[in-house]
Structures are given as C-alpha cells and as structure tokens.
N, C-alpha and C positions, 0 to 999 in steps of 0.2 A: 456243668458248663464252666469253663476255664475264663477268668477275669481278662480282660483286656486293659495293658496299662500304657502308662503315656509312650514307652519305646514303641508299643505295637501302632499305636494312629503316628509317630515319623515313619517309621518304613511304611506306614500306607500311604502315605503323601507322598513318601518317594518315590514310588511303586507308581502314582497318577502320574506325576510330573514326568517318569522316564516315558510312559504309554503315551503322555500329551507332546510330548518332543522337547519337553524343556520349553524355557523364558523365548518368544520371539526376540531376534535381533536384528536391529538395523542394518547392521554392520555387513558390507560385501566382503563376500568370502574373499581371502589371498593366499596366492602361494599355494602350502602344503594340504590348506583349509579343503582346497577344491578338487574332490575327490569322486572324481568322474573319468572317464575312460580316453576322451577327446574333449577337444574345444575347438570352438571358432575365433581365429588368434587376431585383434586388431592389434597392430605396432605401434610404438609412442607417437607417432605422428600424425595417426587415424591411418595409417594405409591398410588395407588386407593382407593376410598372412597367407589366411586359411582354414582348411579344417587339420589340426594336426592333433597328438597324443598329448597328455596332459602330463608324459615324462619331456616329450619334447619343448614343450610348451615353455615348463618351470625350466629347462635347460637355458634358452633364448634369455629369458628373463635374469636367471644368473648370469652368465656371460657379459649383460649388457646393464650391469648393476643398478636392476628396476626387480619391480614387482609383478606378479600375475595376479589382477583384480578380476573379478568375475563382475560385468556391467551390465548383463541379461540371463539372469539363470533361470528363467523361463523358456528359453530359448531350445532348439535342438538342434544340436547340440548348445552347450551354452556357451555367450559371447564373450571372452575375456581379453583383456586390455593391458598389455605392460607400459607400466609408471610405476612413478615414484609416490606412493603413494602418502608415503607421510608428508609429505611436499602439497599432494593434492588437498587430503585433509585440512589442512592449516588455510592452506586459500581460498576452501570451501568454507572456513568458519570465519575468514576475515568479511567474506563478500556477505554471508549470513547477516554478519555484526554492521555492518556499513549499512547493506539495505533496513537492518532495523532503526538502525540511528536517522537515515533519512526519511522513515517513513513517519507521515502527517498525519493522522488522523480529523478526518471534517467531524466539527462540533455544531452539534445545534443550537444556536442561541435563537433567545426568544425576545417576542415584542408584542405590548401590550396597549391596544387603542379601542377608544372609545366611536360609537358609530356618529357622535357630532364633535369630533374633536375642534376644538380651534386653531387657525393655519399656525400660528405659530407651534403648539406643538405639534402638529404635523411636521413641521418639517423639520423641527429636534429630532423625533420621532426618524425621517426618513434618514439623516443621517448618521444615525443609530446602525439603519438597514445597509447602507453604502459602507461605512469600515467596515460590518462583518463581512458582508461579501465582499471585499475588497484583500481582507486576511484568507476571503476562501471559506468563510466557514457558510454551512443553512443557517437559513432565517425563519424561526416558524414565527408567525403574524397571527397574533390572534383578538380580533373584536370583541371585545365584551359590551353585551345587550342588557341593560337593568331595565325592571318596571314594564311601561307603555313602549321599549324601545324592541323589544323582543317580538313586536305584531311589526317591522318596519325590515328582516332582513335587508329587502335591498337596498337599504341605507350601508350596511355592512359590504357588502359585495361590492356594490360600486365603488368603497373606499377603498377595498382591496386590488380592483383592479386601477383603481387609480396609481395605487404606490407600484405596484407591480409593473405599470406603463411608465413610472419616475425613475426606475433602477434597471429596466430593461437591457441597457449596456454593460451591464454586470452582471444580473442573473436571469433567470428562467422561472416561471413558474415547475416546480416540481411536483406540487398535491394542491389542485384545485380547491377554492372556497369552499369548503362542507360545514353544517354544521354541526356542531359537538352541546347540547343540550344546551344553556344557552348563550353559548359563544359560537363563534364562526371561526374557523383556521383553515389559514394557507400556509404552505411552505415554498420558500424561493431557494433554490441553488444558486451555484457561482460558477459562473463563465470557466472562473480559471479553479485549477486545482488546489489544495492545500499545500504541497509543497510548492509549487512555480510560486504560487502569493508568497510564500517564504524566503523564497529564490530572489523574488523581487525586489523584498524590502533589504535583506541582505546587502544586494547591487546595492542599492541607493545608501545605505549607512556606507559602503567602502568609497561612493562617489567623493570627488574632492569636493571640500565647501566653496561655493561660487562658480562649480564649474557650468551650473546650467545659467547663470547670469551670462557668463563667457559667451558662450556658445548664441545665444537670445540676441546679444551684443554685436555679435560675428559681423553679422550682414551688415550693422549701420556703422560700422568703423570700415568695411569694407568699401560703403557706397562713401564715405566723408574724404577716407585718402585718394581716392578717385577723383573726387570734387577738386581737391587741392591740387593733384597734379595736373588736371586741368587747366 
C-alpha cells in the first residue's frame, strides 16, 4: 500500500472543487463571461431588443461603449442588459451604503412599576414611556408583584391598561399583559417609526430659535394692526 502525502489530499481537493464548480459567485456574468449561444437583449434604456446571438449581442454593446450584463440567467434564453456597468456597480454600492446609514433600528427599552405605585411616581414613570416612544423606540412595562401582592394580579393589569390608555396617541399595545412568574409584562409600540422620530427631531434642531413664538404670535399681531387701522 503506497503512503499518501500532503501533494496527493491538494489535488483531491482540487479534483472536489472542479466536480463542485468552484466558489459560488455573486457576481453577473458580462461580456465575454456569457457563454451561451443567444440572449434576450434589453437596451440601455429597458427597451426590447430581442432574442439575438450572443456574437451579436457583445457587438451592439462594443459599438455603443457599454457592457453585456446577464440580469436573468435563469431565464430561456437568458436576459441580458447593455450598461455600463462599472457605473452601475458604484451606484449600487452608494444606495447600499445610504440605506445603511439611514437605517434605525427600534430598541426596547424597559420600565419597571410597582402594582401600588404612588401618582407621583406614576407619572415620572409615564414620562419615561412618552420620550421613548416619542424617539420611536418599544417599551416593555413590566409590574413587579412582591409578597401578599402576587395573589392581587388585577392590581397589575389595571395598572397597565391604565398607562397604555395615558400614551395611547403614541403607541399601541403590541404584547398584551401576560404573566412572566412573578411579574406581569406588556409591550407598547410607537405610532411612528424609528427613523421619521429621527426625521423629526432633526427638523426641529435645524428650526430657527423663536420661530414657533413667531408664528403662535402671527395671529395676535395680526388681529392688533387691524385694530389700529381701524
């Protein structure tokens, strides 16, 4: 029996990888890449071409100093596209980079009440629940029951639909009052989204200072010079 050394396991790994077709790639075929008999030719414009040869194809595309992208190679025949594609590429990874940057992720932030709180921290409490949903973000609410409080749920519940009927112009109930061993949790959503709440506050930092005095103002400077030229 003849040893097997480390050259013989590369060419068998080579050997898988040619059988397996190589590294999948992203990447659409172009040009010279697309190696099929015909295609179905969209123009830079999106207009239809046709079904033509894939020597005619790469010809139109030289001529008109663009590229032949393959956009459906599923297709039968498959659907190619002349552009520019390095041009596409780039705009493809700007719009990428943009939508990441404006995307908001909703955070959950949390709140923690007692089922006899006192009004005033209640309504510490409630205004805890109004910025976050006001930034956009969930609220999970959660009651803690110590002792003899733990036989009294509906002391719990009722609290929570209480606050949940205080914020109602902001959020929604999203996961009803359940209990969780011995606390009770709700979650409230936000009206508005996490970006628009960013959107928002944005506006209002670029507002002029005093502009909403101005404006509040409008009407009774309005109705006083009328008075006067009276």
């Amino acid at each position: 029996m003849s040893a097997k050394g480390p050259g013989t396991v590369e060419r068998a790994d080579a050997a898988t990888n040619r059988h397996l077709g190589g590294p999948i790639s992203t990447e659409p075929r172009i040009n010279e890449r697309i190696r099929v008999p015909e295609v179905r030719l969209v123009g830079p414009n999106g207009e239809q071409v046709g079904i033509v040869s894939i020597g005619d194809a790469l010809k139109l595309a030289q001529e008109a100093d663009l590229d032949l992208v393959e956009v459906a190679a599923t297709a039968r025949p498959p659907v190619c596209k002349l552009m520019d594609y390095g041009k596409f590429k780039y705009e493809s990874a700007m719009k990428a980079r943009e939508a990441r940057r404006n995307q908001a992720h909703t955070i959950i932030k949390e709140i923690k009440l007692r089922p006899k709180i006192d009004p005033h921290d209640y309504e510490t409490k409630k205004g805890h629940v109004v910025r976050f949903l006001k930034a956009g973000d969930k609220v999970k609410v959660t009651i803690m029951f110590r002792g003899r409080e733990q036989s009294r749920p509906e002391l719990g519940f009722r609290l929570l639909q209480r606050l949940a009927e205080d914020v109602t112009e902001l959020g929604f109930v999203e996961s009803q009052p359940k209990q969780d061993g011995r606390n009770m949790i709700m979650v409230i959503g936000p009206h508005k989204k996490k970006a628009e709440a960013k959107a928002e506050r944005a506006a209002a930092r670029a507002r002029p200072a005093g502009s909403e005095h101005a404006e509040a103002a409008g009407p009774e400077l309005e109705h006083a010079e009328s008075e006067q030229s009276d």
